[in-house]
C-alpha positions as CSV (number, residue, x, y, z in Angstrom):
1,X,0.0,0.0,0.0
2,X,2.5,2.7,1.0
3,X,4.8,1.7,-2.3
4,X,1.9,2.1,-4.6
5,X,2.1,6.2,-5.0
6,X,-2.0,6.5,-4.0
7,X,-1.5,7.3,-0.2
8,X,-0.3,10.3,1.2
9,X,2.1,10.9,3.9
10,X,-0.1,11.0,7.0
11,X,-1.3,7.5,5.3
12,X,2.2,6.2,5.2
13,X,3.1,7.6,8.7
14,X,0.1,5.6,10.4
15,X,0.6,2.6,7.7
16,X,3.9,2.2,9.5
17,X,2.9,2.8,13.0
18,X,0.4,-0.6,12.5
19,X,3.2,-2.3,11.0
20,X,5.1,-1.7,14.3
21,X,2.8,-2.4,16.7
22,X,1.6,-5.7,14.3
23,X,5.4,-7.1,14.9
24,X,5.5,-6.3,18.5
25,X,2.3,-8.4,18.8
26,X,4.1,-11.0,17.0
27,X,7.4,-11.4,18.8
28,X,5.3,-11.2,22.0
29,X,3.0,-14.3,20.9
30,X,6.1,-16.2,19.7
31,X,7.4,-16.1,23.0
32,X,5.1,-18.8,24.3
33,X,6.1,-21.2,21.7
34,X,9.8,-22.4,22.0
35,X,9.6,-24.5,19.0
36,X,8.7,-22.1,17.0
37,X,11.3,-19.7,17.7
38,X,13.7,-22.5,16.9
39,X,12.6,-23.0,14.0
40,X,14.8,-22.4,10.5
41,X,11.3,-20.9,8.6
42,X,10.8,-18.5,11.8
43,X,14.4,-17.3,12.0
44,X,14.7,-16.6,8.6
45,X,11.6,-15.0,9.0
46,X,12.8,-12.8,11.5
47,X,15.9,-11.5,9.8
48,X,13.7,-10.7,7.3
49,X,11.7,-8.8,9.7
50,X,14.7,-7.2,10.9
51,X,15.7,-6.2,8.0
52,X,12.1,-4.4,7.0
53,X,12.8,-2.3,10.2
54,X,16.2,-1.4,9.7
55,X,15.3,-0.1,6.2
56,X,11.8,1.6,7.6
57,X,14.2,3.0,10.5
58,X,16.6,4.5,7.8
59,X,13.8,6.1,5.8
60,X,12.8,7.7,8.7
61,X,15.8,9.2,9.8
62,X,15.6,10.7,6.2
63,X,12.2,12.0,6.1
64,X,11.5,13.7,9.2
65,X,15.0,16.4,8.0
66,X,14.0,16.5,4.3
67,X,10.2,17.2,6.3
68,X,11.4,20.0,8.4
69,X,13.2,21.5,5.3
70,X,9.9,21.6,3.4
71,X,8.0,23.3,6.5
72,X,10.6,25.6,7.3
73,X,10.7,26.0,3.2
74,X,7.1,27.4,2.7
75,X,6.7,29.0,6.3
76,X,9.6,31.4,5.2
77,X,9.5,35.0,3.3
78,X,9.0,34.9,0.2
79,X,8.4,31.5,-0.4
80,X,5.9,31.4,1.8
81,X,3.9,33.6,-0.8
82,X,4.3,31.1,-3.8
83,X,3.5,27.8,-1.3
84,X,0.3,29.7,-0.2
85,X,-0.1,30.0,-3.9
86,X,0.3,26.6,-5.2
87,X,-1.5,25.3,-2.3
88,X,1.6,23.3,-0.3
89,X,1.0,22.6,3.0
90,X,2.7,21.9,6.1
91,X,3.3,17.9,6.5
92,X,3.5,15.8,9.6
93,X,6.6,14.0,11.1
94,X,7.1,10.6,11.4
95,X,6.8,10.1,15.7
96,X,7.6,7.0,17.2
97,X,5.6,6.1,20.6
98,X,6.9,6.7,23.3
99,X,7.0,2.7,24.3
100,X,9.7,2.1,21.3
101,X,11.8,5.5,22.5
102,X,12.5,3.4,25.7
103,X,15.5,1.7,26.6
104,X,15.2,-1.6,26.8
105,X,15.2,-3.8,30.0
106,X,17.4,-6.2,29.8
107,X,16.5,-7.7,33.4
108,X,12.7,-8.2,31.9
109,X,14.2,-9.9,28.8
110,X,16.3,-12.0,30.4
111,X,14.2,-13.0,33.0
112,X,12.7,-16.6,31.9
């Protein structure tokens, strides 16, 4: 959905915000099956995953500059004349939850 060029940023923004809280969900249910989590399928699976989120956390540390740029951009004299004009408008940043700002607990990990 976000890759096909119809959705627009505040689409994209809470697009990935489900696809966050969707893999916490998932690592959190894997946790009660052991098997599973040795599982060849599952681990390649979850490097995959990985990978998704490094890429989404890289493209994020990109957007919300090139973002500010654009606000600051048509907020300013004299281009905020033309952006009034042509109709740009200020866009949101990309905010992750407070929960995934959090260091994590390595005692609560750790603890089984």
């Amino acid at each position: 959905m976000a890759q096909s060029g119809r959705m627009g940023t505040r689409g994209r923004v809470e697009l990935e915000n489900q696809f966050s809280q969707a893999m916490e969900s998932i690592m959190v249910a894997v946790e009660n099956y052991p098997d599973l989590k040795a599982s060849q399928n599952f681990l390649a699976l979850q490097g995959s995953l990985n990978e998704i989120e490094e890429q989404l956390s890289a493209a994020r540390r990109t957007f919300n500059p090139v973002t500010t740029d654009y606000n600051d951009a048509i907020e300013m004299f004299p281009s905020n004349l033309l952006a009034g004009l042509i109709g740009y408008r200020l866009r949101p940043l990309f905010e992750m939850p407070a929960i995934e700002r959090e260091n994590p607990n390595a005692a609560k990990i750790f603890a089984d």
